[in-house]
C-alpha positions as CSV (number, residue, x, y, z in Angstrom):
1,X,-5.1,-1.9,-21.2
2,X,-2.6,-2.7,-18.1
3,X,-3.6,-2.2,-14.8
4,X,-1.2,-0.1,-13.0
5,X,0.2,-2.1,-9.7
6,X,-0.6,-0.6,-6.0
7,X,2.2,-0.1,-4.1
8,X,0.6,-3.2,-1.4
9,X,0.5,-5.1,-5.0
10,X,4.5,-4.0,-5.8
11,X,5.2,-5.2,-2.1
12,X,3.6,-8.7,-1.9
13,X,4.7,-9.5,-5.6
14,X,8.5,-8.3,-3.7
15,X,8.2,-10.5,-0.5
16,X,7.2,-13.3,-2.6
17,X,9.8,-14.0,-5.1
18,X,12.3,-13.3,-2.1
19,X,10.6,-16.2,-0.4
20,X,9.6,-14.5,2.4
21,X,6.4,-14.8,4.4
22,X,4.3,-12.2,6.1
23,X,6.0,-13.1,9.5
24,X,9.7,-12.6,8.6
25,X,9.0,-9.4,6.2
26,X,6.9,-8.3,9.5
27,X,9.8,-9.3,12.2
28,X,12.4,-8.1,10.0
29,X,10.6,-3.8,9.7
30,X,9.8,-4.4,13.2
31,X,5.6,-4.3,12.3
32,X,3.1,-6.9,12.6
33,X,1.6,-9.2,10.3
34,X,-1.4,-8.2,10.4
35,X,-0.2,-4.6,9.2
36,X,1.6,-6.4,6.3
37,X,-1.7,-8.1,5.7
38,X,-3.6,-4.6,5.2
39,X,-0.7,-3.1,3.5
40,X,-0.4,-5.6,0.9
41,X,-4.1,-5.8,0.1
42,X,-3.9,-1.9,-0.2
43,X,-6.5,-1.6,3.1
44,X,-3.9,0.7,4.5
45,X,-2.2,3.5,3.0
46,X,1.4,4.5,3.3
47,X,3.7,7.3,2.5
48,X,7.0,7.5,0.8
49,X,8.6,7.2,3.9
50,X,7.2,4.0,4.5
51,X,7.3,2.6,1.0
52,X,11.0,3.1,0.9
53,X,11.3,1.0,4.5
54,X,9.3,-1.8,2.7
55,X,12.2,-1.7,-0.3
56,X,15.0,-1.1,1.9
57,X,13.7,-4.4,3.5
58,X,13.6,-6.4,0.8
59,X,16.4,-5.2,-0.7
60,X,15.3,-2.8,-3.3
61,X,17.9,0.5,-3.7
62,X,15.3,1.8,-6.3
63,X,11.5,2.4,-6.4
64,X,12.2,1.3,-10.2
65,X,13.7,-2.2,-9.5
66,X,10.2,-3.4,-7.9
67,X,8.8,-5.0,-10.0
């Protein structure tokens, strides 16, 4: 059975194959690393709202284009 992905799962996996690092995807939304940190290992929840700031930043138009 396949695990479904978190959305701080969907994110990293997105940052990554951009070739971006915690720091830029952090500088770039305005946001810490640390927050990036928690977000991506799913110890902080987000909303919609936020999820589609995280796509719109790495250049996602649609929650079905990650990954």
């Amino acid at each position: 059975m396949k695990k479904e992905l978190t959305a701080g799962e969907m994110i990293k996996i997105a940052r990554v194959e951009r070739g971006l690092s915690k720091w830029q995807l952090a500088d770039k939304m305005g946001l810490s690393r640390e927050y990036i940190k928690d977000v991506e290992l799913d110890k902080t929840e987000i909303d919609d709202v936020t999820f589609g700031e995280f796509c719109k930043a790495l250049g996602i138009k649609r929650k079905e284009d990650l990954v």
